[in-house]
C-alpha positions in Angstrom: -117.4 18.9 -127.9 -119.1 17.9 -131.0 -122.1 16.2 -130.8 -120.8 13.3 -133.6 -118.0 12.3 -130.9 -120.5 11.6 -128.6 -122.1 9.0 -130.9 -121.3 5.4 -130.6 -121.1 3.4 -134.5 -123.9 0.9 -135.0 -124.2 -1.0 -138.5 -125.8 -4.0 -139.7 -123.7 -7.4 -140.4 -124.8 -10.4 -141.9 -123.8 -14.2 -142.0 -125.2 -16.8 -144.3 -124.3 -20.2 -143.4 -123.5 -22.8 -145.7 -126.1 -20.9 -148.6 -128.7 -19.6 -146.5 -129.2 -16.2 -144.0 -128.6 -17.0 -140.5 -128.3 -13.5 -138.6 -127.8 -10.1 -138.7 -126.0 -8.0 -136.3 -126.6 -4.0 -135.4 -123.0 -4.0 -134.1 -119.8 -2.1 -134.0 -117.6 -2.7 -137.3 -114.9 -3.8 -135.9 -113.6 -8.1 -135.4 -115.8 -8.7 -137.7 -114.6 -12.2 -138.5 -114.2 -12.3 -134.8 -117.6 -11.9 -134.5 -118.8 -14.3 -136.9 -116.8 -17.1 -135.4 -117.4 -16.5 -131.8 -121.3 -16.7 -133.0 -120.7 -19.7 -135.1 -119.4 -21.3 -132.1 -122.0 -20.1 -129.6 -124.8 -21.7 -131.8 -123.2 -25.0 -131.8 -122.2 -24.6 -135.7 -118.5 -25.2 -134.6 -116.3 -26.5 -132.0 -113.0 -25.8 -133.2 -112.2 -23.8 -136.3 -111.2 -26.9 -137.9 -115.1 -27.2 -138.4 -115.0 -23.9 -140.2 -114.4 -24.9 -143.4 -114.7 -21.2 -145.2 -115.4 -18.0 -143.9 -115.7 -15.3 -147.0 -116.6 -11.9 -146.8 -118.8 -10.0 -149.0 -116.9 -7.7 -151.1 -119.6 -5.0 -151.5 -121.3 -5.2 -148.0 -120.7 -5.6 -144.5 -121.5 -9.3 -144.1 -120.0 -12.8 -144.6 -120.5 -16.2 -146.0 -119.5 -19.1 -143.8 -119.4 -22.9 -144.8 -119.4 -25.6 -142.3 -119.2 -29.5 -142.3 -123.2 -30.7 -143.2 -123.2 -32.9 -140.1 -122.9 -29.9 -138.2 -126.0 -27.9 -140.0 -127.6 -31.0 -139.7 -127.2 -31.3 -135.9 -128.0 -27.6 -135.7 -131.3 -27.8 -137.3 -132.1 -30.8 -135.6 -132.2 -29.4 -132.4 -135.9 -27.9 -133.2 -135.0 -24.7 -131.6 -137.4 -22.1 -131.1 -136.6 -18.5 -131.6 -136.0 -16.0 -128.6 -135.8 -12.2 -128.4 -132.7 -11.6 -126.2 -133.3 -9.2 -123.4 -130.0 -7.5 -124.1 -129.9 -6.5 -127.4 -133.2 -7.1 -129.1 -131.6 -9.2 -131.2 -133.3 -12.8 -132.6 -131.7 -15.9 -130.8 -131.7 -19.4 -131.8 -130.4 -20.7 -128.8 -133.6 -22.0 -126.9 -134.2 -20.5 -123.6 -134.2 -23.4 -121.3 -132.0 -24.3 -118.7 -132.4 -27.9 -119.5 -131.5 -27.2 -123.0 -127.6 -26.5 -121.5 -125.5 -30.1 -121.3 -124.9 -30.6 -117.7 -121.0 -30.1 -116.9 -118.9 -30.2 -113.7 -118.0 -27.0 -112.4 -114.8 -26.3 -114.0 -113.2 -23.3 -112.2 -113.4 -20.7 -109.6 -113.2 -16.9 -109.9 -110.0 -15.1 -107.9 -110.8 -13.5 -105.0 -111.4 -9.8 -104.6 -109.1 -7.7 -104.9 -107.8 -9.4 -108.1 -111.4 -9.3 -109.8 -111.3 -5.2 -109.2 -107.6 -5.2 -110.6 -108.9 -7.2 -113.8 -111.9 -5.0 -114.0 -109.6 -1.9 -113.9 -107.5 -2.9 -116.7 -110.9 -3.5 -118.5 -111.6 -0.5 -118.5 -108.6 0.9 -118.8 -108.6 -0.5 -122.4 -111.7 0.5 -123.2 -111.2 3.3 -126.3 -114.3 3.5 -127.6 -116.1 3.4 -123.9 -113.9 6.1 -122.8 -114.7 8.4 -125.7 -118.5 8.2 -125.8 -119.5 5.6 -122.9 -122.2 4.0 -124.9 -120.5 0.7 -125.8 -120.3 -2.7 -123.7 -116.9 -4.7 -123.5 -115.9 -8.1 -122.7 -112.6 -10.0 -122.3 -111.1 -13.5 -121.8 -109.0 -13.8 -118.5 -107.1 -16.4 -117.2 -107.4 -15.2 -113.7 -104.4 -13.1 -113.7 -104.3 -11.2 -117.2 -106.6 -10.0 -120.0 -106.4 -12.6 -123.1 -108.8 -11.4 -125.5 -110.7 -8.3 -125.5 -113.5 -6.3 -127.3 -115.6 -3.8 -127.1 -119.2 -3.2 -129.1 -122.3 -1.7 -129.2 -124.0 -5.1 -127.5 -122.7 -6.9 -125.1 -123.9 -10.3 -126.6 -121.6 -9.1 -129.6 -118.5 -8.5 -127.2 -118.5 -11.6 -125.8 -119.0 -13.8 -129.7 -115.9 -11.4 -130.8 -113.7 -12.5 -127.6 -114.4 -16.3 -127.8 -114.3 -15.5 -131.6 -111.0 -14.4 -131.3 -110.0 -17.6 -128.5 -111.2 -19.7 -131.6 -109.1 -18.0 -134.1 -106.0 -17.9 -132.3 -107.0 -21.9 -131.4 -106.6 -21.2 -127.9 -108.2 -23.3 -125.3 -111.5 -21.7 -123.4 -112.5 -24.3 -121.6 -112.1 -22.9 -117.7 -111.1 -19.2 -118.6 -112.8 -16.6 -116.6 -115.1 -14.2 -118.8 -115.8 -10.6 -117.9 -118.5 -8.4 -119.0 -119.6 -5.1 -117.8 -123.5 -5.6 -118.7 -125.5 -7.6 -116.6 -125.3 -11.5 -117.5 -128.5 -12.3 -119.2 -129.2 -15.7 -119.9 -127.9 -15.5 -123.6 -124.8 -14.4 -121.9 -124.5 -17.8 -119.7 -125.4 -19.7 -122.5 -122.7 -19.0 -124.4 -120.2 -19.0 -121.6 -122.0 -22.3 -121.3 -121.3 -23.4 -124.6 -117.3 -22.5 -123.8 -117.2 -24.2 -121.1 -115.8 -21.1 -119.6 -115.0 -21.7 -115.8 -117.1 -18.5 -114.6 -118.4 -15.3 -115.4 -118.1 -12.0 -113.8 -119.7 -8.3 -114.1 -119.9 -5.1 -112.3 -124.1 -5.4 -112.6 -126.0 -8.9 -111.7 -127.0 -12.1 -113.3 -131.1 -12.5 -114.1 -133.1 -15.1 -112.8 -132.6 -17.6 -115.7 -129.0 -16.7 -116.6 -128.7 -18.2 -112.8 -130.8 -21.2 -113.8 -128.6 -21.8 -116.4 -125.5 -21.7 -115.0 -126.0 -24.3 -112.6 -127.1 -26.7 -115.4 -123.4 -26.0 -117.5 -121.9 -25.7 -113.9 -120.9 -22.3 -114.3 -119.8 -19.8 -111.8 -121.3 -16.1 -111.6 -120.3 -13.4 -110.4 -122.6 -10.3 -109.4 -121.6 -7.0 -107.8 -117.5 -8.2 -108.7 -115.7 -4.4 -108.7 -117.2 -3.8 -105.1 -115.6 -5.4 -102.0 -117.8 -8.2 -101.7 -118.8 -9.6 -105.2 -122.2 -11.8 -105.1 -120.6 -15.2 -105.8 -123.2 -17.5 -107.4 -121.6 -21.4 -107.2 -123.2 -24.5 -108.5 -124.1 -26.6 -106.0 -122.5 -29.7 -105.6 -124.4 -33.0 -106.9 
C-alpha cells in the first residue's frame, strides 16, 4: 500500500464574520459551506439561515466571509464569553464551558432501543469512505430514529457534527428532536452544540465526559454511551 493512502487530509479554513476573523479550522476540505453554517449556528450567530444574510467564499484561499443581522453579533459578543480549548480537537472555543451557560429545555426525545441504534450505527459506518480507506477520520450523522438524514465525515469530530447540522440548516430542515450520532466520545463541546439544536439525544460507540453529562441535563438532552453494544449506557435527564 502506499504510505500517502494511508494519510487522512487536514487543511486550514477560515471564517470572518461580518468583517472580522472568527475561526479557523484544521479540517477535511470537504462541506465546506456546511461547515461554516453548522458553526455559525452552534455559536448562536444564527437560528435559521434566514439570519445568514451572505456567506462568500474566498476566491484565492480556503476560507469564507459570512454576514449576519448586527443584532445577532451584538447578542453574540454580549454574552462575555471566555475562550476554551476543546478537549477533542485542540481547537479555540467560544462557547463558555458551563453547564449553566446551556438554556434549560424539556427533554425533547428518546433514543430507539437497541438493536435499532446498532443497525444505525452500521449504516454509519458503512458510509464511511474516507474512514474505510485510512481510518483516521471521525463521522457524524443526523437520524430521525429510523434512517440517516445528513452525514459527514472529517478529520475532527467537532467539525462532523457543524457540517451535519450545517447541512440540516441549509436544506432548512427541522433539528429540533433528531437523534445525533457520533463515533468519538461526546465531549462537552459536543453536547453543547447538540444543545444548541435542540437535538433530542446523542449517541456514540465511546462515552460522554463528566461535563458533557452536566450539560446535557441542563438542555435536557439524552446520551448515549457504549450504543453499538447490547446494552448502551443511557444517560436521561431527570425529571423536574
Amino acid at each position: 500500500m502506499d504510505a500517502a493512502s494511508a494519510a487522512v487530509e487536514e487543511v486550514p479554513v477560515w471564517l470572518e464574520v461580518n468583517g472580522e476573523p472568527a475561526v479557523t479550522w484544521m479540517c477535511t476540505p470537504d462541506q465546506l459551506e456546511e461547515l461554516a453554517v453548522g458553526w455559525l449556528h452552534g455559536e448562536g450567530y444564527l437560528d435559521t439561515i434566514d439570519h445568514l444574510v451572505r456567506l462568500r467564499p474566498c476566491a484565492s484561499d480556503l476560507g469564507f466571509w459570512a454576514d449576519v443581522p448586527p443584532e445577532r453579533l451584538a447578542a453574540v459578543r454580549g454574552q462575555a464569553r471566555r475562550r476554551v480549548l476543546a478537549s477533542g480537537c485542540g481547537a479555540v472555543s467560544l462557547f463558555l464551558a458551563d453547564p449553566h451557560a446551556t438554556p434549560a429545555a424539556p427533554p425533547p426525545g428518546e433514543p430507539p432501543a437497541a438493536e435499532s441504534l446498532r443497525a444505525l450505527f452500521k449504516e454509519l459506518f458503512r458510509r464511511g469512505q474516507r474512514y474505510n480507506e485510512t481510518g483516521g477520520i471521525h463521522a457524524a450523522a443526523l437520524v430521525d430514529g429510523d434512517a440517516l438524514l445528513f452525514h459527514a465525515e472529517d478529520i475532527g469530530r467537532h467539525n462532523a457534527v457543524d457540517k451535519v447540522i450545517g447541512a440540516a440548516v441549509l436544506g432548512r430542515r427541522r433539528v429540533a428532536g433528531l437523534g445525533l450520532l457520533v463515533t468519538g466520545r461526546i465531549s462537552a463541546e459536543l453536547a453543547a452544540k447538540a444543545g444548541r439544536a435542540a437535538l433530542g439525544w446523542v449517541a456514540t460507540p465511546s462515552v460522554p465526559s463528566t461535563l458533557a453529562l452536566a450539560i446535557a441535563r441542563r438542555a435536557g438532552l439524552t446520551l448515549v454511551g457504549r450504543a453499538v453494544s447490547g446494552t448502551p449506557h443511557v444517560h436521561r435527564t431527570p425529571a423536574p
